[in-house]
GULONU-391831 format. One record per residue: x negated, y negated, z of N, C-alpha, C in turn; residue in three letters. Coordinates in Angstrom, 3 decimals, padded with zeros to 6 digits, m for minus. Example, Ala and Ser with C-alpha at 12.3 -4.5 7.8 and 13.67 -1.06 7.14 Angstrom:
BEGIN
@n.x = m013.190	n.y = 005.690	n.z = 007.800	ca.x = m012.300	ca.y = 004.500	ca.z = 007.800	c.x = m013.200	c.y = 003.300	c.z = 007.800	donu = ala;
@n.x = m012.850	n.y = 002.250	n.z = 007.080	ca.x = m013.670	ca.y = 001.060	ca.z = 007.140	c.x = m012.900	c.y = m000.030	c.z = 007.870	donu = ser;
# end
This chain:
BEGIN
@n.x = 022.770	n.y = 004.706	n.z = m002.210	ca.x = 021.371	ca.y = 004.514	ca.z = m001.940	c.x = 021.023	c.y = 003.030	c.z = m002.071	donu = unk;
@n.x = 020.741	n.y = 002.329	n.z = m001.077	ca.x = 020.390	ca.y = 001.058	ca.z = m001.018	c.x = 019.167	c.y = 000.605	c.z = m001.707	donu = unk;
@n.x = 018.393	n.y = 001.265	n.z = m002.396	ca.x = 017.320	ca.y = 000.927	ca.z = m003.204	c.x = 017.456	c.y = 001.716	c.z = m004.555	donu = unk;
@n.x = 018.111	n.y = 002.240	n.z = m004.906	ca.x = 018.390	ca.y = 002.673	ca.z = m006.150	c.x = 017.798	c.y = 002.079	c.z = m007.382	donu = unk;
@n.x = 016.636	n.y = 002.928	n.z = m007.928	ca.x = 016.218	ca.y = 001.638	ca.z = m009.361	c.x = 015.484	c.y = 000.514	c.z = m008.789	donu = unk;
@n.x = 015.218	n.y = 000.904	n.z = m007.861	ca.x = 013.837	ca.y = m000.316	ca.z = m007.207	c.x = 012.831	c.y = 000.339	c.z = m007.061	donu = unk;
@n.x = 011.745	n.y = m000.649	n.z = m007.361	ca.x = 010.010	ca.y = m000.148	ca.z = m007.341	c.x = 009.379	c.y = m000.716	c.z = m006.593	donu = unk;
@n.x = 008.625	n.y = 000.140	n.z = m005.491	ca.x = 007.942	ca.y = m001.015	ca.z = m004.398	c.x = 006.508	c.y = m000.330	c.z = m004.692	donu = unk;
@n.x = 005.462	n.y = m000.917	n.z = m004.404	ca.x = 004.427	ca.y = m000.821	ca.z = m003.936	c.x = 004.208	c.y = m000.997	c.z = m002.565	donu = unk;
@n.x = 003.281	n.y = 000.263	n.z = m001.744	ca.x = 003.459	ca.y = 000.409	ca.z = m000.688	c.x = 001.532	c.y = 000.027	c.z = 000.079	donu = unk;
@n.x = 001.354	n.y = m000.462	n.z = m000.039	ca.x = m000.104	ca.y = m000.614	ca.z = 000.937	c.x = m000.650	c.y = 000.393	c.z = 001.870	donu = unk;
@n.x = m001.731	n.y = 001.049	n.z = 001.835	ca.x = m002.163	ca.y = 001.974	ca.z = 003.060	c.x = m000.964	c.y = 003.122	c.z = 003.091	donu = unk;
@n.x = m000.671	n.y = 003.708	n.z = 002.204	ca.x = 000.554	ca.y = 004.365	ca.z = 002.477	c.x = m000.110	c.y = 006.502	c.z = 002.302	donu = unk;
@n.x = m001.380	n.y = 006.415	n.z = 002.487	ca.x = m001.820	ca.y = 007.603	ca.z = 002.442	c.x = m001.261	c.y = 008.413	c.z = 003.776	donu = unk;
@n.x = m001.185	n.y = 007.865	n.z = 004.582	ca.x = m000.242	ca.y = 008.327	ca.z = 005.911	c.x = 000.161	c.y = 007.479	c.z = 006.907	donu = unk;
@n.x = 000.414	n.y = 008.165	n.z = 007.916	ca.x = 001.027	ca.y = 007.464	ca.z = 008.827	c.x = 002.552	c.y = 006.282	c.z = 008.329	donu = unk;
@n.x = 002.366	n.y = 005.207	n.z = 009.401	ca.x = 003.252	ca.y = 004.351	ca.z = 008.917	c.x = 003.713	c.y = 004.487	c.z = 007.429	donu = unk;
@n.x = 002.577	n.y = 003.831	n.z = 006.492	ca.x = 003.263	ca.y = 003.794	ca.z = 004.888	c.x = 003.805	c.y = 005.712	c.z = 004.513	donu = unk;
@n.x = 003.280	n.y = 006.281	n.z = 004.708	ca.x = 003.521	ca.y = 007.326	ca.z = 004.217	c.x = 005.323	c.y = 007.733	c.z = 004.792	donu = unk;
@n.x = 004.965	n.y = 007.267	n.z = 005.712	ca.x = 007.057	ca.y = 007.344	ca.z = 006.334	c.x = 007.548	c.y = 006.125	c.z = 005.851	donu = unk;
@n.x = 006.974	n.y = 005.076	n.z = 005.229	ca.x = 008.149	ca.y = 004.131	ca.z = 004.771	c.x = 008.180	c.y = 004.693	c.z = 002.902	donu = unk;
@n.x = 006.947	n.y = 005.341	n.z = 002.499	ca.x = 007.254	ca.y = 005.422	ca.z = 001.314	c.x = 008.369	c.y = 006.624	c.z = 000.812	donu = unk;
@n.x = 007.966	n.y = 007.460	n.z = 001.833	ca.x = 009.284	ca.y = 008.888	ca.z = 002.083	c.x = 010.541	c.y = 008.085	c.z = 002.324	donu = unk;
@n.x = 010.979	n.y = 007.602	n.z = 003.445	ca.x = 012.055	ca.y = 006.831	ca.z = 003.164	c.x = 012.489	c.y = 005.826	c.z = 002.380	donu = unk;
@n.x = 012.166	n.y = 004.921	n.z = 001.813	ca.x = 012.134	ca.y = 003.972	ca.z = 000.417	c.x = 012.794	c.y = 005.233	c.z = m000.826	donu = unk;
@n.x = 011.897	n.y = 006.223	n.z = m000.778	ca.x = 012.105	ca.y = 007.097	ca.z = m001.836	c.x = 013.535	c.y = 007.807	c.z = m001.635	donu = unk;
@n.x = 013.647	n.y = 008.331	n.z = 000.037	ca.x = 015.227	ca.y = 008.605	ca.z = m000.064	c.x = 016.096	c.y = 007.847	c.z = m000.277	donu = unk;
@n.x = 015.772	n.y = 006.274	n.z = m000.235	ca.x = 016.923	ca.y = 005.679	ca.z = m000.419	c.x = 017.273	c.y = 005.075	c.z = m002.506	donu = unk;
@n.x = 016.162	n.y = 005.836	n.z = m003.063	ca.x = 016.396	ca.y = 005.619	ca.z = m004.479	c.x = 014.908	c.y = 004.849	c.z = m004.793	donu = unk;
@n.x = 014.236	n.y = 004.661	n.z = m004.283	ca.x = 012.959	ca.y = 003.594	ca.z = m005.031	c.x = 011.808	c.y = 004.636	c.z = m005.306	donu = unk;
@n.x = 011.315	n.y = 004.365	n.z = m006.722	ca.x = 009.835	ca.y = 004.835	ca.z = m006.968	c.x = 009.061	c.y = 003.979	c.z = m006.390	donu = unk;
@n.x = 007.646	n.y = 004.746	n.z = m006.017	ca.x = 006.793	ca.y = 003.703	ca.z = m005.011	c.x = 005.522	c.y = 004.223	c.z = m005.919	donu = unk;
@n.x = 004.408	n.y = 003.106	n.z = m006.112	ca.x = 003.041	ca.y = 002.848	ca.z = m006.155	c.x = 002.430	c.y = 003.237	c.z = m004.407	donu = unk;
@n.x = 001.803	n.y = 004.171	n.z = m004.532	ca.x = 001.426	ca.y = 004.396	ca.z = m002.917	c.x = m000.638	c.y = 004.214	c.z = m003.295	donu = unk;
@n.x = m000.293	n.y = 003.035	n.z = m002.334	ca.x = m001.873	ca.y = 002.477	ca.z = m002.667	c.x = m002.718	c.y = 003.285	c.z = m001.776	donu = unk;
@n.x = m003.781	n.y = 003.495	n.z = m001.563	ca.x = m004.734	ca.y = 004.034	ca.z = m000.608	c.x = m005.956	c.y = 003.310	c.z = m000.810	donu = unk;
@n.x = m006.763	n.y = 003.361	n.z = m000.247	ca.x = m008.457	ca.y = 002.763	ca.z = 000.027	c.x = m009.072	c.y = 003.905	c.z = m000.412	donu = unk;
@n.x = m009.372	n.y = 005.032	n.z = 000.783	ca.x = m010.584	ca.y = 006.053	ca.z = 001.005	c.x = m009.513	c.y = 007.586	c.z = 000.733	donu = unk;
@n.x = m008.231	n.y = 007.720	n.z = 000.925	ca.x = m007.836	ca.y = 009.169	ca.z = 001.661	c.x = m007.203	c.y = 009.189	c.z = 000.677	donu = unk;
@n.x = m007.755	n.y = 010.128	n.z = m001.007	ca.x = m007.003	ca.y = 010.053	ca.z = m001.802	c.x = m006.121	c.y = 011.462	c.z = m002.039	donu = unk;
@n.x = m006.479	n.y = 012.509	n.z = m001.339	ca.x = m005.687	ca.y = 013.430	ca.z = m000.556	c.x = m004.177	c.y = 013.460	c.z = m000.037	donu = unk;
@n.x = m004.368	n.y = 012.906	n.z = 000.784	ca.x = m003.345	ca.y = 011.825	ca.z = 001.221	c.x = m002.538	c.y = 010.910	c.z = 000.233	donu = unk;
@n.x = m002.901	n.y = 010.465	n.z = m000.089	ca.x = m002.294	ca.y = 009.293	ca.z = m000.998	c.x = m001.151	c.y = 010.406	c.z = m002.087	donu = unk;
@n.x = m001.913	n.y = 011.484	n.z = m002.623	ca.x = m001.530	ca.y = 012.628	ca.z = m004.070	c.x = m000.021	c.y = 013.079	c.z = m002.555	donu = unk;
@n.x = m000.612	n.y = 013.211	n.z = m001.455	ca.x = 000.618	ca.y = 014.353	ca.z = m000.450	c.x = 002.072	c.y = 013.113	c.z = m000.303	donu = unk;
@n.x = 001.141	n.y = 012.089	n.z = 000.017	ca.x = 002.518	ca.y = 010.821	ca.z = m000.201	c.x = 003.300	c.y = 010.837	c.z = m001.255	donu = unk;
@n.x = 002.774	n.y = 010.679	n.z = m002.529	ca.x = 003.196	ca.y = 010.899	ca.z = m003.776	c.x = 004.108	c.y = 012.296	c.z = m004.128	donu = unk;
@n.x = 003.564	n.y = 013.459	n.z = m003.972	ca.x = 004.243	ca.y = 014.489	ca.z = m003.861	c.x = 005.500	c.y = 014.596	c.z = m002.965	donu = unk;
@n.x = 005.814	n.y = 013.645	n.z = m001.775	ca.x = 006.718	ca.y = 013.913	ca.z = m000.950	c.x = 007.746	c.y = 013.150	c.z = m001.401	donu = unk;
@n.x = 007.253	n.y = 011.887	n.z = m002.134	ca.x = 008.169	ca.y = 010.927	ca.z = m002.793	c.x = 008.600	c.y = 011.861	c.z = m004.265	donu = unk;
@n.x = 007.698	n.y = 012.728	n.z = m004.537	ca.x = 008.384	ca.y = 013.434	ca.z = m006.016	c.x = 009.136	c.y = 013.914	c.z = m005.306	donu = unk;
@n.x = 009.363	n.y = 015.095	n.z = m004.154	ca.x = 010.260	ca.y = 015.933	ca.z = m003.774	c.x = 011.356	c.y = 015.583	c.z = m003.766	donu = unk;
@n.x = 011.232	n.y = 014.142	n.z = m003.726	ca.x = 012.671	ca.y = 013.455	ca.z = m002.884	c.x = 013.239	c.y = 012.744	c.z = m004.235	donu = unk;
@n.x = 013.138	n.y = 013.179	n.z = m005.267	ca.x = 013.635	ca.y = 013.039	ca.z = m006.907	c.x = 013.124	c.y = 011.714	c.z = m007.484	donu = unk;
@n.x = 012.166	n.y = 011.160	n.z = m006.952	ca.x = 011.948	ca.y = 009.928	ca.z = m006.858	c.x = 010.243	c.y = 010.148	c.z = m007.847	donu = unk;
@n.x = 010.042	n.y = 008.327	n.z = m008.864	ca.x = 008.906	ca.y = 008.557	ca.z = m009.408	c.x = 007.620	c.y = 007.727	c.z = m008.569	donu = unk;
@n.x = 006.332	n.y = 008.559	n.z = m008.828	ca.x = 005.341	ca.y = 007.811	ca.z = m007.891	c.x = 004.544	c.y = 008.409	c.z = m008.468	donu = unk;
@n.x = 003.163	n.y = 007.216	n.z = m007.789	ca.x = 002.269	ca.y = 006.934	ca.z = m008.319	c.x = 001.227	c.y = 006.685	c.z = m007.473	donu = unk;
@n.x = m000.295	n.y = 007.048	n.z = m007.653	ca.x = m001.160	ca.y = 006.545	ca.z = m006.803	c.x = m002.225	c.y = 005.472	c.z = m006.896	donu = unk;
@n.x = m002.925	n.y = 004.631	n.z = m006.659	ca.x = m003.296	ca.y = 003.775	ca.z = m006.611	c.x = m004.416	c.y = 003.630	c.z = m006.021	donu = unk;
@n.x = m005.865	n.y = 003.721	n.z = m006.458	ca.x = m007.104	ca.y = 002.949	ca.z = m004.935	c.x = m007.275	c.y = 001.697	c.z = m005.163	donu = unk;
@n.x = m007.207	n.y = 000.961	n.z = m004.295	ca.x = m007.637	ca.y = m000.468	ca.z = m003.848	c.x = m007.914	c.y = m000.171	c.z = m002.426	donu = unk;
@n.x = m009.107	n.y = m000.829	n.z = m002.600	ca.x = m009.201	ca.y = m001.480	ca.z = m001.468	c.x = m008.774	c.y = m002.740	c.z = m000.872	donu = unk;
@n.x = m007.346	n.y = m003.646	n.z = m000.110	ca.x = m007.181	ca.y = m004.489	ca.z = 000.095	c.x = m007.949	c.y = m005.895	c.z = 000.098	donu = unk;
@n.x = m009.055	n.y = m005.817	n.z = 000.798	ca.x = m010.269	ca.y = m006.586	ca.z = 001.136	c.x = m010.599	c.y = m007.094	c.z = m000.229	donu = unk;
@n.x = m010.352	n.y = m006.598	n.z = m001.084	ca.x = m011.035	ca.y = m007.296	ca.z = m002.772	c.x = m010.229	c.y = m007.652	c.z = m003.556	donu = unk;
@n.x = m009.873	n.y = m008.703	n.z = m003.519	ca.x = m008.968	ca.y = m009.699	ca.z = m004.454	c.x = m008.913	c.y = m008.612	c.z = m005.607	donu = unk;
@n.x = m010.643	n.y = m008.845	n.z = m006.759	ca.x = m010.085	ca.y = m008.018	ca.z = m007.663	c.x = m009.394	c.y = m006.542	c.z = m007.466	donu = unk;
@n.x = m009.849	n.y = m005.720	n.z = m006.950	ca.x = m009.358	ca.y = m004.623	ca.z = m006.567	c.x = m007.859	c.y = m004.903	c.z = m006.684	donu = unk;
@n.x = m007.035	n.y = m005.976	n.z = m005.925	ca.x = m005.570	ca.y = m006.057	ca.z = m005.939	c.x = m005.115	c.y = m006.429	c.z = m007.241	donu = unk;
@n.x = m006.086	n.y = m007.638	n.z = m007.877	ca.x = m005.422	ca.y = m008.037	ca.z = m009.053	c.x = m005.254	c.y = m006.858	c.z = m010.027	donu = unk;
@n.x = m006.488	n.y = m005.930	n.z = m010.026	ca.x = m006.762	ca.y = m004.677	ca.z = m011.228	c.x = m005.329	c.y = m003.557	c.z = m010.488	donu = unk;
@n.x = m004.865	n.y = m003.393	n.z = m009.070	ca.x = m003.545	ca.y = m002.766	ca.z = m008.529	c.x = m002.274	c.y = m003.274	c.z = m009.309	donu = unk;
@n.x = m002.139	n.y = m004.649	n.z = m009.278	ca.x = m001.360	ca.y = m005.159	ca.z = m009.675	c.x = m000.914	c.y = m004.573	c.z = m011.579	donu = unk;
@n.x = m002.024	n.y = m005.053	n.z = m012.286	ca.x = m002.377	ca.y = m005.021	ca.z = m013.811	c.x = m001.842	c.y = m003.575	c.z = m013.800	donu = unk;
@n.x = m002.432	n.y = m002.638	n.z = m013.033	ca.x = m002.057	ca.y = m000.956	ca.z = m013.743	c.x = m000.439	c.y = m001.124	c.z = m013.118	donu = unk;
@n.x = 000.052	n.y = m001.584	n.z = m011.997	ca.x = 001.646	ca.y = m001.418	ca.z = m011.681	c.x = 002.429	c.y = m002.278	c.z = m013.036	donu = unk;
@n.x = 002.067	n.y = m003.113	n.z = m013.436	ca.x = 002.724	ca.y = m003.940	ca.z = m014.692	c.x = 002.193	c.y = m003.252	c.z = m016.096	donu = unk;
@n.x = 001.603	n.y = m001.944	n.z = m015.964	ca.x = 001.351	ca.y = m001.456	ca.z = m017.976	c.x = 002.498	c.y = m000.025	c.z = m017.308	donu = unk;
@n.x = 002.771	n.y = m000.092	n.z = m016.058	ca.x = 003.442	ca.y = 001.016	ca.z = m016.001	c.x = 005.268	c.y = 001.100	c.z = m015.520	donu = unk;
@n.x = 005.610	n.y = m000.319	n.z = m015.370	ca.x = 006.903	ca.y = m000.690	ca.z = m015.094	c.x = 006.786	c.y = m002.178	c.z = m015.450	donu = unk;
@n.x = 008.480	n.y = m002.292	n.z = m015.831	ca.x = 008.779	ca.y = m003.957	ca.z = m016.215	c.x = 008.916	c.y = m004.674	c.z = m015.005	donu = unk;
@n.x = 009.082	n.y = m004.200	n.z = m013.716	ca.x = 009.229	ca.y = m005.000	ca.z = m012.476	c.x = 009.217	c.y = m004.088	c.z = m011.263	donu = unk;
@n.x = 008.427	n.y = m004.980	n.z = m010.224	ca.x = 008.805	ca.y = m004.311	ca.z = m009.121	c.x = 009.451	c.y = m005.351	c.z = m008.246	donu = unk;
@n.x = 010.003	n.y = m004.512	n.z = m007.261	ca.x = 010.910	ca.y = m004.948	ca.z = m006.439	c.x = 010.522	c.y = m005.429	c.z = m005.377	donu = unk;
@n.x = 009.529	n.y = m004.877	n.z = m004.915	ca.x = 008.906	ca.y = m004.932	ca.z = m002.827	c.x = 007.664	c.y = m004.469	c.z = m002.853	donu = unk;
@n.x = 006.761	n.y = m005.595	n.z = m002.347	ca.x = 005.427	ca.y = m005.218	ca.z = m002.406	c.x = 005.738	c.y = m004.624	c.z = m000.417	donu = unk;
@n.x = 005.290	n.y = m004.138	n.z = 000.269	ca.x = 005.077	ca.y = m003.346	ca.z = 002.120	c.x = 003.797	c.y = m003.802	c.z = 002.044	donu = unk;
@n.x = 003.329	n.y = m005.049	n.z = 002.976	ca.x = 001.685	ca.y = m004.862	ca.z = 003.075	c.x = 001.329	c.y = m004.107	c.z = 004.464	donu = unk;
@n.x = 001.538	n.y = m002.674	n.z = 004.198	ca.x = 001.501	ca.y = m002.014	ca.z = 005.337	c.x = m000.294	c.y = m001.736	c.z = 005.909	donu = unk;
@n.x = m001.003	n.y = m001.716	n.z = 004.882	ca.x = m002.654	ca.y = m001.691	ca.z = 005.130	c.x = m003.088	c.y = m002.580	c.z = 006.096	donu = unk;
@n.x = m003.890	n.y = m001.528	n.z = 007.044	ca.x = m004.018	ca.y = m002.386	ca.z = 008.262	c.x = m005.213	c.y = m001.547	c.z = 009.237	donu = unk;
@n.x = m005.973	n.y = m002.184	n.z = 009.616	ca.x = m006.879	ca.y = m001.942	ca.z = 010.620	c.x = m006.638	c.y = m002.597	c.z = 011.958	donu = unk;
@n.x = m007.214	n.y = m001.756	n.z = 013.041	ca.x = m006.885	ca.y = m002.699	ca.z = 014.547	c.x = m008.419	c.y = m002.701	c.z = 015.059	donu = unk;
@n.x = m009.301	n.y = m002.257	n.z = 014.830	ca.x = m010.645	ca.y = m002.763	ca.z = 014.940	c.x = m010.570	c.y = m002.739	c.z = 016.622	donu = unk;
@n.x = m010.223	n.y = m001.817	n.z = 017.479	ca.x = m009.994	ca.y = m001.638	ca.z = 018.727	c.x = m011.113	c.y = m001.521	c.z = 019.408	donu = unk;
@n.x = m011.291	n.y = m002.253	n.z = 020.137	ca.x = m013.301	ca.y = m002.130	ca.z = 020.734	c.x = m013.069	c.y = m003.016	c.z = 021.906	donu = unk;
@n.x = m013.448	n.y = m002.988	n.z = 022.859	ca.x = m013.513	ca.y = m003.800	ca.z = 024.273	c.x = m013.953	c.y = m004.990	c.z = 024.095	donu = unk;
@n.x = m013.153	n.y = m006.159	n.z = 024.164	ca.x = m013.454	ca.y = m007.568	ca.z = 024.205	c.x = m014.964	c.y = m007.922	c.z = 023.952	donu = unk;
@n.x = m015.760	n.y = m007.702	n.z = 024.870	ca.x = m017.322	ca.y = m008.103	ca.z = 024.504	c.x = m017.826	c.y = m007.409	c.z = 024.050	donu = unk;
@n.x = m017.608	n.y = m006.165	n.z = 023.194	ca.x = m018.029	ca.y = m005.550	ca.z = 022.710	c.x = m017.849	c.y = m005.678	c.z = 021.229	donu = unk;
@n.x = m016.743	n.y = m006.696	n.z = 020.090	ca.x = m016.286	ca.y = m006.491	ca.z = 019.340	c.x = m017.602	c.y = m007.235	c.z = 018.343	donu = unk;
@n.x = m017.948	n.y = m006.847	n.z = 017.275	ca.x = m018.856	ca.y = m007.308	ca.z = 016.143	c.x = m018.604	c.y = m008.337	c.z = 014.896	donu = unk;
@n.x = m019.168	n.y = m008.954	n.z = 014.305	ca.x = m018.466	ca.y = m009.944	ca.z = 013.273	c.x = m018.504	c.y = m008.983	c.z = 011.946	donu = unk;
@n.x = m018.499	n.y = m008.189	n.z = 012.339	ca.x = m019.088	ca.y = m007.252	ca.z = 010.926	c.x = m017.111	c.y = m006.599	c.z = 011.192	donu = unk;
@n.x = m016.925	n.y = m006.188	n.z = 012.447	ca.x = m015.773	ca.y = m005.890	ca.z = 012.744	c.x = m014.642	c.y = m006.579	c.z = 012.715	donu = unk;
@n.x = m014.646	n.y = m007.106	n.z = 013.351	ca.x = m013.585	ca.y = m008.836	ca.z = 013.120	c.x = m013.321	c.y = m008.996	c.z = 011.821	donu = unk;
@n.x = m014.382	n.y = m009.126	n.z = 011.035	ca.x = m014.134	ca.y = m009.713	ca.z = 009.839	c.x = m013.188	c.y = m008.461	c.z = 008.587	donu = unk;
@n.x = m013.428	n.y = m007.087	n.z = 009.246	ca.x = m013.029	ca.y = m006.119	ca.z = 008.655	c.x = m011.309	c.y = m006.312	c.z = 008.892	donu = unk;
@n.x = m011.224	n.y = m006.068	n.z = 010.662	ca.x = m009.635	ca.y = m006.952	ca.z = 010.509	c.x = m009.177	c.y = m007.825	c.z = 009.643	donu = unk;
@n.x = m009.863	n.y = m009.106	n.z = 009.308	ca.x = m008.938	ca.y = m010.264	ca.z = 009.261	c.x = m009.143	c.y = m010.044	c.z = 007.278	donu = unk;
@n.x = m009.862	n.y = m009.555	n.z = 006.663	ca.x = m009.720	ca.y = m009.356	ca.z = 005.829	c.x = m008.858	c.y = m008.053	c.z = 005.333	donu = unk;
@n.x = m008.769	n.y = m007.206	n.z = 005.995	ca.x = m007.534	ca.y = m005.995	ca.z = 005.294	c.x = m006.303	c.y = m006.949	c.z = 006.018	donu = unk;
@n.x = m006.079	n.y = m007.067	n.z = 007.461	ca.x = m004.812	ca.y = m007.180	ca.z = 007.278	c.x = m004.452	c.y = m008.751	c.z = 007.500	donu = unk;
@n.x = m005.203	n.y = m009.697	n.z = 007.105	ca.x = m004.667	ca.y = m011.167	ca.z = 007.020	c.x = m004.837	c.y = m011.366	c.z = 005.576	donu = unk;
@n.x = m006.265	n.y = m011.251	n.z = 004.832	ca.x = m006.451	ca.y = m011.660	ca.z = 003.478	c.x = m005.723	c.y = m010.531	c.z = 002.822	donu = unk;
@n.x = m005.894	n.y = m009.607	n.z = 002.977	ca.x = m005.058	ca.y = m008.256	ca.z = 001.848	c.x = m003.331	c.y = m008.738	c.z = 001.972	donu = unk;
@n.x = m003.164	n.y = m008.916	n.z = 002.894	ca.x = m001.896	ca.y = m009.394	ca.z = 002.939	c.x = m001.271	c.y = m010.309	c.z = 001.848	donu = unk;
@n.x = m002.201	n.y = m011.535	n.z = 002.346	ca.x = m002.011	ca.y = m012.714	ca.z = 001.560	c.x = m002.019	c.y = m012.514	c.z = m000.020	donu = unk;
@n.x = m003.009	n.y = m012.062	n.z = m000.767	ca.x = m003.603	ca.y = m012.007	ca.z = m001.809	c.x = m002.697	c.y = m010.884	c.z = m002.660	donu = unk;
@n.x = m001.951	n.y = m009.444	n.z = m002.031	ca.x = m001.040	ca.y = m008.734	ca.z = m001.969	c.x = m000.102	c.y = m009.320	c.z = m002.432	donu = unk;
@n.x = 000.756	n.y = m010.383	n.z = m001.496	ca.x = 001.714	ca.y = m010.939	ca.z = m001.723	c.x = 001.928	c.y = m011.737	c.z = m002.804	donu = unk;
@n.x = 000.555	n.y = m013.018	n.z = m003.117	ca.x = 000.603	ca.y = m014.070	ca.z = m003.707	c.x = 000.375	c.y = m013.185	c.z = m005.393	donu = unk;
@n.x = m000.019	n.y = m011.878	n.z = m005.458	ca.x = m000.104	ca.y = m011.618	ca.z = m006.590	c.x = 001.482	c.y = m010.540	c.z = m007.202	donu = unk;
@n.x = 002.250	n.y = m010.541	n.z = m006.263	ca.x = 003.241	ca.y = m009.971	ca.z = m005.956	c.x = 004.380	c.y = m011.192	c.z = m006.632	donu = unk;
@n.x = 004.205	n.y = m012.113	n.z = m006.182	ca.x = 005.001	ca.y = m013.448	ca.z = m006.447	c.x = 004.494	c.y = m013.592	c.z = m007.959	donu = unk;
# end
């Protein structure tokens, strides 16, 4: 198992994309932090699929968009393991709307989940 004894935190991982990288991560040996925003449903079914797969997990709300939110993600992943391995900044919006139609209220929802969450993700990751 190529991740054996590794801990990632997974971003947006209530479904879709993260939810198949945190299922696979988990088959390959890693416990995952499976973060979610809103779908905490989701987030418990991610978690459960990563238990199935003998693997330990955990759930998480943040909302990307809020620094603190990540720093307070971060703080509960460090009272609950000595290290992790791989932050996935898989959280992501596409804010899909017809060129002249798109809003700054919208835009800004993009570039903050998946440019600033990214960043702020990472740099608190490092």
């Amino acid at each position: 198992m190529r991740l054996e004894n590794k801990v990632v935190l997974i971003t947006g991982a209530s479904k879709g994309i993260g939810r198949a990288l945190a299922v696979g991560m988990a088959r390959e040996g890693a416990d995952v932090f499976v973060n979610y925003n809103s779908d905490a449903a989701g987030a418990e079914q991610t978690a459960q699929a990563v238990r199935s797969a003998g693997r330990r997990a955990w759930t998480v709300q943040a909302d990307v968009r809020s620094p603190e939110q990540i720093r307070a993600t971060f703080r509960f992943v460090r009272s609950e393991v000595p290290a992790l391995g791989a932050v996935v900044n898989n959280a992501a919006v596409t804010g899909w709307t017809p060129l002249f139609e798109i809003t700054v209220e919208k835009w800004d929802a993009v570039i903050e989940t998946n440019l600033r969450g990214t960043f702020f993700c990472s740099l608190e990751a490092a």
